[in-house]
MIBADO-520898 format. One record per residue (C-alpha): z, x, y. Coordinates in pm, whole numbers, padded with zeros to 5 digits, always signed. Each point is the difference from the previous one (the first is absolute). Layout:
BEGIN
ZXY ...
This chain:
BEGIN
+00318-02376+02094 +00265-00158+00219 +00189-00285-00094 -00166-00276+00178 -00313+00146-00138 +00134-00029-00342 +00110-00361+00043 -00337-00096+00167 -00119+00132-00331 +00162-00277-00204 -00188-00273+00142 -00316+00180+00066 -00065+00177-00330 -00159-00357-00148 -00177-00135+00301 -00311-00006-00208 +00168-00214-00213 -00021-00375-00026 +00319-00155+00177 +00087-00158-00352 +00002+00274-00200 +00323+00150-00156 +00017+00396+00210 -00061-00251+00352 +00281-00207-00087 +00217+00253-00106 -00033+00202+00290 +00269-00121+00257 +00255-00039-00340 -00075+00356-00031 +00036+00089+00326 +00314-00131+00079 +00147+00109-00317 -00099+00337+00100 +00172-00076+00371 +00335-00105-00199 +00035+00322-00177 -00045+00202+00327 +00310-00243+00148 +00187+00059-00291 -00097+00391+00046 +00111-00017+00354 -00345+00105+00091 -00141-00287+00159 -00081-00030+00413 -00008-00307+00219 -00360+00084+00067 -00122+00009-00372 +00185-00294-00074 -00192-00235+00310 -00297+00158-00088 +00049-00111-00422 +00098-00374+00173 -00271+00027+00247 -00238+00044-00345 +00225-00242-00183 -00084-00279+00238 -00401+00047+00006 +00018-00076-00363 -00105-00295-00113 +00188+00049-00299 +00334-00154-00015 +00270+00290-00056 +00258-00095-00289 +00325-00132+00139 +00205+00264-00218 -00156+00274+00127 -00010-00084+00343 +00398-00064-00077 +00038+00320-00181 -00150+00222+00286 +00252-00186+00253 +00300+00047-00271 -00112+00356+00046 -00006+00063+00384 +00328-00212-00019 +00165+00291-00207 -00162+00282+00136 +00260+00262+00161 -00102+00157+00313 -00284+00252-00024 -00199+00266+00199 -00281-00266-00050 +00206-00291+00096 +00315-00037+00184 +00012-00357-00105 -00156-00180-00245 +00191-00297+00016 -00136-00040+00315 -00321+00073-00100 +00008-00281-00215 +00093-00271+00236 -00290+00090+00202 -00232-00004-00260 +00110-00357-00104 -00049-00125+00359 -00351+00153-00005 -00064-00219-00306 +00181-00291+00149 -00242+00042+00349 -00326+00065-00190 -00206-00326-00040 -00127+00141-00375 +00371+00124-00078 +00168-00318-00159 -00325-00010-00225 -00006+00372-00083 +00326+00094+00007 +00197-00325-00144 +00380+00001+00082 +00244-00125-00252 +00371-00065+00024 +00064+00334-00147 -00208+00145+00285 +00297-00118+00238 +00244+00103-00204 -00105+00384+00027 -00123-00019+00328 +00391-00121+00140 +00131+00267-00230 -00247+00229+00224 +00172-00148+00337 +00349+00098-00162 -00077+00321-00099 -00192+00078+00334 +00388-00135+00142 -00199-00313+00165 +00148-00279-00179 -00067-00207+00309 -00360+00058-00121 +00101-00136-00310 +00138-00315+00099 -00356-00028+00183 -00198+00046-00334 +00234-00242-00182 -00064-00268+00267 -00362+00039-00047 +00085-00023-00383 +00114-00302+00061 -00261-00195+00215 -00276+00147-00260 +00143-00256-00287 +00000+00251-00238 +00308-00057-00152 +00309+00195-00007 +00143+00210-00264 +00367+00095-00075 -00106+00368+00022 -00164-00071+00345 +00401-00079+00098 +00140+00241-00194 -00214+00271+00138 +00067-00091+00375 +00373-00049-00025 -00007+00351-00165 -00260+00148+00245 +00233-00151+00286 +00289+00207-00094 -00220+00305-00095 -00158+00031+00348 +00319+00152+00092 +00150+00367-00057 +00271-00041-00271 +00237+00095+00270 -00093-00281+00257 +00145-00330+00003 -00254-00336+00056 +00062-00145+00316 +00102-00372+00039 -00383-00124+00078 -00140+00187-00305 +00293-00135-00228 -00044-00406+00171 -00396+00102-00094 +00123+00076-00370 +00230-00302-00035 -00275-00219+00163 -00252+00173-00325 +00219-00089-00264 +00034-00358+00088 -00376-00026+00044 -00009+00100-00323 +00212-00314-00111 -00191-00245+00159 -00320+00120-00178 +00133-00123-00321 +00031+00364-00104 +00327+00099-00155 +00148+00330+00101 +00068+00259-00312 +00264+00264-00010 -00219+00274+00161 -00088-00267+00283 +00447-00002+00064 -00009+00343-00085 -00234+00048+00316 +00180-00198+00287 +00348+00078-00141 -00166+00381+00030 -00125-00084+00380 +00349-00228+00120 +00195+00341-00143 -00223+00218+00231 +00098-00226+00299 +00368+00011-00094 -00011-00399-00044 +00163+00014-00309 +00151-00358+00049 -00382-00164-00036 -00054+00278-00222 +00317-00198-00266 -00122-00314+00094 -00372+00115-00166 +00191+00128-00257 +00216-00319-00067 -00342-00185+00028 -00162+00192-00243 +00339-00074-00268 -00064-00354+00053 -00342-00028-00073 +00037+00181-00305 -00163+00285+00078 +00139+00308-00214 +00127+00272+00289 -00105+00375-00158 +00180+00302+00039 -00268+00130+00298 +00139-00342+00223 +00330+00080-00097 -00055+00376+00147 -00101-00164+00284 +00331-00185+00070 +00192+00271-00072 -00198+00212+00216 +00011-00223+00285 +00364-00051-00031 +00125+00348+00004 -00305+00091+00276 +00210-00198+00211 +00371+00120-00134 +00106-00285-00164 +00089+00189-00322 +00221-00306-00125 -00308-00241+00003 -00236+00299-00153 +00276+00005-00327 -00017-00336+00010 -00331-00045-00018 +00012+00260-00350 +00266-00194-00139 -00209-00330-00007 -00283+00200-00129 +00175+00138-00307 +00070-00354-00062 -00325-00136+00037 -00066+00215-00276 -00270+00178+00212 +00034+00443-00077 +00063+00212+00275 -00137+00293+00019 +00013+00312+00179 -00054-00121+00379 +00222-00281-00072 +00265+00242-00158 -00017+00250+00305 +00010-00242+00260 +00313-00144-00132 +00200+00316-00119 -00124+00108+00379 +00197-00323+00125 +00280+00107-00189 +00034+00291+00117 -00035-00112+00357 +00286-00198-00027 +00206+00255-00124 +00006-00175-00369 -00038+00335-00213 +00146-00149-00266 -00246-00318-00052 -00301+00284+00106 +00078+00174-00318 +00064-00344-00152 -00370-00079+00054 -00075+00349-00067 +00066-00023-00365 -00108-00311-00041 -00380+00081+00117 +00035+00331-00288 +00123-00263-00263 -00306-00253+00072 -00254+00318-00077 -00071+00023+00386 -00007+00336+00056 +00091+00131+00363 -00167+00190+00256 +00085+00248+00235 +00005-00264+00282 +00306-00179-00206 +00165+00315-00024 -00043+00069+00356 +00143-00331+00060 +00339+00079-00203 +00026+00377+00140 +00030-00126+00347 +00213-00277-00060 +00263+00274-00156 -00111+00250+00285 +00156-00241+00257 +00244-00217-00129 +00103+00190-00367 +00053+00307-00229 -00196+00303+00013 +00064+00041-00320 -00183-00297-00096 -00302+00088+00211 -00008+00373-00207 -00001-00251-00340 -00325-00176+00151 -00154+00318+00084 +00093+00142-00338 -00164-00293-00149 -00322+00036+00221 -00067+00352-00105 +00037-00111-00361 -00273-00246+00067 -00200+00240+00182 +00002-00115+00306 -00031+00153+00347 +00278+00103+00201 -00119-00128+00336 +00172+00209+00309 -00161-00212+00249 +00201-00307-00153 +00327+00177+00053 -00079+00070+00303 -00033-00379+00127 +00314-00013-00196 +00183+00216+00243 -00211-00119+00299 +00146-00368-00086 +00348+00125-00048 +00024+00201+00328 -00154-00302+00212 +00297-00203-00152 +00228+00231+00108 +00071+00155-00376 -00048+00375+00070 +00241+00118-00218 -00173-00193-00288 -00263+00168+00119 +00150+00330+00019 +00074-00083-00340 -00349-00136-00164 -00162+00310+00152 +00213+00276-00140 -00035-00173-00341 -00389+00001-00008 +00017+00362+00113 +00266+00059-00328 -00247-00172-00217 -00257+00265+00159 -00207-00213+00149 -00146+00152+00376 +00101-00184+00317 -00255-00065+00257 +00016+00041+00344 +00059-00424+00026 +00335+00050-00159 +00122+00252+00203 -00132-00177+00342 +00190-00336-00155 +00280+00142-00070 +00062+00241+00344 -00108-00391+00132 +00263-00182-00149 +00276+00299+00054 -00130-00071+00391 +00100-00332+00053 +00328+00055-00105 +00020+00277+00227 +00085+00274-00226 -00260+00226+00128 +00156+00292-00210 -00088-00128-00267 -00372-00091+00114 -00036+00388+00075 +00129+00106-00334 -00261-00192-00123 -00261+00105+00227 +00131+00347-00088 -00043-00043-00386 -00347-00103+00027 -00100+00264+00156 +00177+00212-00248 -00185-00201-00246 -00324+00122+00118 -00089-00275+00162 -00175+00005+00344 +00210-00228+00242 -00314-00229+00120 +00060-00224+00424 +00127-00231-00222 +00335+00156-00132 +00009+00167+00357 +00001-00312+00131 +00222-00185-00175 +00261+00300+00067 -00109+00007+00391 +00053-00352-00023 +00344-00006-00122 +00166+00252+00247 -00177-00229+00258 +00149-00304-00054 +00323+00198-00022 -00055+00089+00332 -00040+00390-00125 -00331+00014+00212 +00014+00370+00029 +00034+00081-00390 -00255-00280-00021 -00237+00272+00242 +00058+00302-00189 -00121-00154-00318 -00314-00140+00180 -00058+00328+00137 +00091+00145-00367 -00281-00206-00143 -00257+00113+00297 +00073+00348-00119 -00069-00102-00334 -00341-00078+00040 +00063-00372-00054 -00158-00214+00231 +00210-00252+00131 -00160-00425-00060 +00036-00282+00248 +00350-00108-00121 +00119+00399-00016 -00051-00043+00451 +00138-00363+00005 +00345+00134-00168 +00054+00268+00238 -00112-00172+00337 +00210-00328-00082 +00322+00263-00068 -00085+00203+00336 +00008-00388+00138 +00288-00056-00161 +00207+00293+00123 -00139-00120+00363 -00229+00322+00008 -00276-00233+00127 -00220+00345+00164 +00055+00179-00327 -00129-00329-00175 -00281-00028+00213 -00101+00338-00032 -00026-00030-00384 -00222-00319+00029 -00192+00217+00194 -00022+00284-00209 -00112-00255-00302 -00320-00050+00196 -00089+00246+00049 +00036+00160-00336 -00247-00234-00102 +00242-00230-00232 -00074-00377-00007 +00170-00227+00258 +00078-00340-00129 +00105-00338+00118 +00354+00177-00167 +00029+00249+00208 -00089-00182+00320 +00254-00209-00099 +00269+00231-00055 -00076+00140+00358 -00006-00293+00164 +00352-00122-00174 +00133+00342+00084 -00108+00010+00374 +00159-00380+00062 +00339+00119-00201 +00028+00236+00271 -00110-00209+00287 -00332+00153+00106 -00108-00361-00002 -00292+00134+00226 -00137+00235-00227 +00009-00216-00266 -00221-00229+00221 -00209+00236+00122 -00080+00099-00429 +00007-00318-00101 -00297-00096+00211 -00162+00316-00086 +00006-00117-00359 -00135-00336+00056 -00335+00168+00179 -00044+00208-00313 -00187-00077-00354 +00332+00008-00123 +00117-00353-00188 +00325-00145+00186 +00233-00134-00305 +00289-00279+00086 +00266+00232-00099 -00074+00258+00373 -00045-00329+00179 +00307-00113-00113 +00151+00317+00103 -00138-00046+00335 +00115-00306+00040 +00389+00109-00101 -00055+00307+00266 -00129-00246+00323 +00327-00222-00162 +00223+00352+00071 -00161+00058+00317 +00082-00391+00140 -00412-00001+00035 -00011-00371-00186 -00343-00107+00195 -00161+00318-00166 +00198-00092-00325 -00108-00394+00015 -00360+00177+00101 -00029+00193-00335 +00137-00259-00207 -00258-00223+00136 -00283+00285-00083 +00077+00000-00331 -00209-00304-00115 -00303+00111+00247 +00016+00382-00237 -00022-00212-00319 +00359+00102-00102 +00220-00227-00141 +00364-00022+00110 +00277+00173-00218 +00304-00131-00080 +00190+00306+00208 -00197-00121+00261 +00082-00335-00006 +00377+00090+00029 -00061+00232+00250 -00119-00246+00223 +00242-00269-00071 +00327+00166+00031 -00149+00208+00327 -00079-00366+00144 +00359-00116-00119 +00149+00322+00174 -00178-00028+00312 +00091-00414+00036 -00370-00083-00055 +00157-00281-00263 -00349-00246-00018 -00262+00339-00053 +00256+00073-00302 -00070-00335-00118 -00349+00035+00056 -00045+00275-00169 +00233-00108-00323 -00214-00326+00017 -00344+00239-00002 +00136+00241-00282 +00084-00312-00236 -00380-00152+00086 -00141+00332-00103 +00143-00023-00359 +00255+00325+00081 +00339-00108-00138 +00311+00120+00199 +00230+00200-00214 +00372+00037-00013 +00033+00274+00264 -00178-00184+00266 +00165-00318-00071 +00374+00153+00034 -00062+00233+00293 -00138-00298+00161 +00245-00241-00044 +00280+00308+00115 -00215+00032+00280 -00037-00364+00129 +00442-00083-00114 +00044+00317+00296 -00214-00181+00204 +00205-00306-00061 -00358-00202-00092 +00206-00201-00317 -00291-00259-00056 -00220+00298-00023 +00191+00217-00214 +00031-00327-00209 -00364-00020-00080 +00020+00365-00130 +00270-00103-00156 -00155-00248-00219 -00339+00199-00054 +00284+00232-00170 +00082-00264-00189 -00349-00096-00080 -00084+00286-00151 +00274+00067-00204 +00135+00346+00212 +00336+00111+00016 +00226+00045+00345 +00029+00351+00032 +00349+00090+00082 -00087+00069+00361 -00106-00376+00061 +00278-00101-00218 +00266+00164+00239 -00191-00067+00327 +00033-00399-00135 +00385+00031-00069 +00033+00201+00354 -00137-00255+00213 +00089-00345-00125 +00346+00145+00007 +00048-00090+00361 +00063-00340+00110 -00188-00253+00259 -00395-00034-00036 +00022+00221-00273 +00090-00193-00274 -00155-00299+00122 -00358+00212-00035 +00085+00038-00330 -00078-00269-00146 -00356+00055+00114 -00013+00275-00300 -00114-00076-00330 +00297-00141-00179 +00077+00307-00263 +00019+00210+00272 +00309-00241+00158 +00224+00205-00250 +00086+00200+00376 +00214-00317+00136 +00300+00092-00309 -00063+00397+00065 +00052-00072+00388 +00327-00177-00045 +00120+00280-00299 
């Protein structure tokens, strides 16, 4: 018997009964009882669940609001299943089929509760747009609203979102706008309520609103807990402001409120990000003496804080402590422990981390040995990156395109293009098969050692060996072919692209744009910055200053302006770099009321003079005449010139 048969069977097996009798009545309870086990299960499909509200709703008898809340509390929690993809989905759907059915309302009676699940549904379905919908009808239905109903939203609003991906400024104006909706209810906001919008303002990096909540919260005389407190912390040190993360502890300690292990981590973390070993082991000993016992992610925490900026010796204490405890020795975490040290330019801590975990006899990977040949790279001590290229193959380990390519790619930008061939060819021979960024390596060194036919023949070769061709690549090419003035070719591919499926990004129009600059083709360069808006791209801030100090160099002053004007409109803030080579730009031209505006928007912002602009200053208001009249036209900390001229 199928399914649908078997739930037909619920309300047909007493249709010779009266409609008052007990087994009639009981029916549609039974049947969607039997439905909310199968969600639970997993085992429930869309079609079997219309088909049980498409029964449901030719009842006369009215179905019990808790049950009818229960099933939807199922669906809401459901996980994805080869019967359902998404029940939360599901269960907005069947709500609006009880919401557009004349008989629903009297069969299917919705209660406050009702809402509360179904915008927990729109959350977890990552629609909380939905569920600002259903609360709006929530509130035109006169129901009433519950703190829970809040509480549940504010949470849902920040749950929508991967753990990893901030709120944006609409959804957090949405959350603010919820909480003080809440207030003029008459209902009073609890600690999980502040808990919830502290929770959502951390996600959006907002932790200024995110204090003032929590300052709010203090003055009402609401008790913070140690989960809001988390929160804070969190939020702080997501954004590197370690100081205001310790602070944050401090004041909870004296609230009297217990940290515990999240709270401890985070902090010792901070600690150790600073550099502050000492107070890390401070807190350290602390969180033992107050019974909190610590986990592997604390100890992590404290390893890499001695890994970069203290004693080995200390780390092997930690590590003797660990095993004690039984925990695992976790080679992938030293392994972003050497990643991070190399990218800052520590490879000899590296060096140093890695041939301890090999004394200790733990196994390196082949992500340590690819950091480390890496980090010897952009130092430029490509013996070194061999020797360990060379020991990991002595290890046993099977050099993957990724350590070939990090070697290839050092002897590349060392200008060593023909070593940089022999090892491509090396891994060929090997049987490896070279990836996307393996090609782009080589043909941007051939372009670099002006070997533009050798370059083009490897492009060429990458076809047709069948690897994938990127945006990358294209882009590579095309920056390669302008470097060497085939301005032309680069045209002619560029063109190409644009007729293919292939998605233009703003990072190879902007490198068009800096080639037609090269090439003194500024109507094709004014033409493709003017394309950009029609392609749905958005303007970079490379772009921007590629435009401005082209215009500036070729004496088109006003178009400069314009396009300053344009970028500040469009919400992209000029940094330092485009602010001093502008101003250097426009003193060479002599434009001093110009320069002057820079000048202050320098000021504005808080940037430094690099010593360039500095010197440029001192050089030209150190002649006499109009000069040092114009002068005064600067902003007036900048007037320091007039005593440097006359030095």
């Amino acid at each position: 018997m199928s399914s649908r048969a078997r739930l037909s069977s619920k309300f047909t097996t007493t249709a010779s009964s009266t409609a008052s009798s007990p087994s009639r009545r009981s029916a549609p309870i039974d049947a969607l009882a039997a439905t909310t086990e199968r969600a639970r299960a997993g085992t429930l499909c869309p079609a079997d669940a219309h088909h049980l509200f498409d029964e449901l709703l030719r009842q006369p008898t009215r179905v019990p609001e808790r049950s009818l809340n229960g099933f939807l509390a199922a669906l809401a929690k459901a996980p994805p299943s080869s019967a359902c993809s998404d029940s939360p989905a599901l269960a907005v759907a069947l709500f609006n089929r009880i919401s557009r059915d004349s008989a629903g309302p009297g069969v299917m009676p919705t209660t406050v509760h009702t809402y509360t699940i179904l915008m927990d549904c729109c959350c977890r379905a990552r629609r909380p747009d939905l569920a600002f919908a259903f609360f709006g009808r929530l509130l035109q239905t006169g129901l009433g609203i519950q703190l829970i109903t809040f509480t549940s939203l504010l949470k849902g609003l920040c749950d929508a979102k991967r753990t990893d991906e901030a709120l944006d400024e609409g959804e957090v104006a949405k959350a603010c706008d919820l909480f003080h909706e809440m207030v003029q209810q008459g209902i009073s906001p609890d600690v999980m309520t502040y808990s919830s919008i502290i929770h959502a303002l951390g996600k959006a990096r907002a932790m200024d609103k995110a204090e003032m909540f929590f300052r709010q919260m203090v003055d009402k005389g609401v008790q913070p807990n140690s989960v809001l407190y988390n929160n804070i912390i969190h939020g702080y040190s997501t954004l590197g402001q370690w100081k205001e993360a310790v602070r944050v502890f401090k004041e909870m300690k004296q609230q009297g409120v217990k940290p515990d292990v999240v709270s401890y981590s985070t902090v010792i973390a901070a600690f150790c990000r600073m550099g502050r070993l000492e107070d890390a082991m401070s807190i350290f000993s602390h969180m033992i003496d107050q019974g909190v016992p610590p986990n592997e992610a604390v100890y992590h925490c404290l390893i890499k804080g001695f890994c970069t900026h203290g004693s080995l010796v200390k780390v092997k204490e930690l590590l003797s402590e660990m095993i004690s405890k039984g925990m695992h020795l976790d080679v992938v975490f030293f392994s972003s422990v050497i990643n991070d040290l190399c990218k800052e330019g520590k490879v000899m801590k590296a060096q140093q981390v890695f041939d301890f975990i090999r004394h200790i006899g733990l196994c390196p990977i082949i992500a340590m040995f690819c950091s480390l040949m890496d980090g010897y790279c952009l130092i430029g001590k490509m013996k070194e990156a061999s020797r360990i290229f060379d020991s990991m193959v002595s290890a046993g380990i099977e050099p993957d395109v990724v350590a070939y390519g990090t070697l290839i790619n050092g002897y590349c930008k060392l200008g060593q293009i023909d070593t940089g061939l022999n090892i491509f060819r090396e891994m060929l021979l090997k049987g490896v098969k070279p990836s996307t960024i393996a090609y782009s390596i080589v043909i941007d060194g051939l372009f670099h050692a002006g070997r533009t036919f050798a370059a083009k023949e490897k492009f060429q070769e990458m076809i047709e060996s069948g690897i994938p061709v990127d945006i990358g690549i294209y882009n590579t090419v095309l920056n390669g072919l302008l470097r060497n003035n085939c301005f032309d070719e680069a045209d002619t591919l560029f063109k190409k692209l644009c007729s293919t499926n292939v998605k233009i990004d703003i990072v190879i129009v902007t490198t068009m744009i800096s080639g037609m600059f090269k090439a003194r083709r500024i109507e094709v360069a004014k033409y493709l910055f003017d394309s950009i808006s029609a392609n749905k791209l958005v303007p970079s801030i490379v772009t921007y200053s590629l435009m401005i100090t082209n215009f500036i160099n070729e004496g088109l002053l006003e178009e400069a302006d314009d396009i300053f004007s344009a970028m500040e409109k469009a919400g992209c803030a000029p940094d330092s770099i485009l602010l001093n080579h502008a101003t250097r730009l426009l003193l060479q031209k002599g434009e001093i009321i110009r320069a002057a505006n820079y000048l202050a928007k320098i000021d504005e912002k808080n940037f430094s003079l690099e010593a360039s602009t500095t010197e440029m200053l001192i050089s030209l208001f150190s002649r006499e005449g109009t000069w040092l009249e114009h002068i005064k036209l600067l902003p007036a900390k900048y007037q320091f010139t007039v005593g440097a001229s006359h030095s």
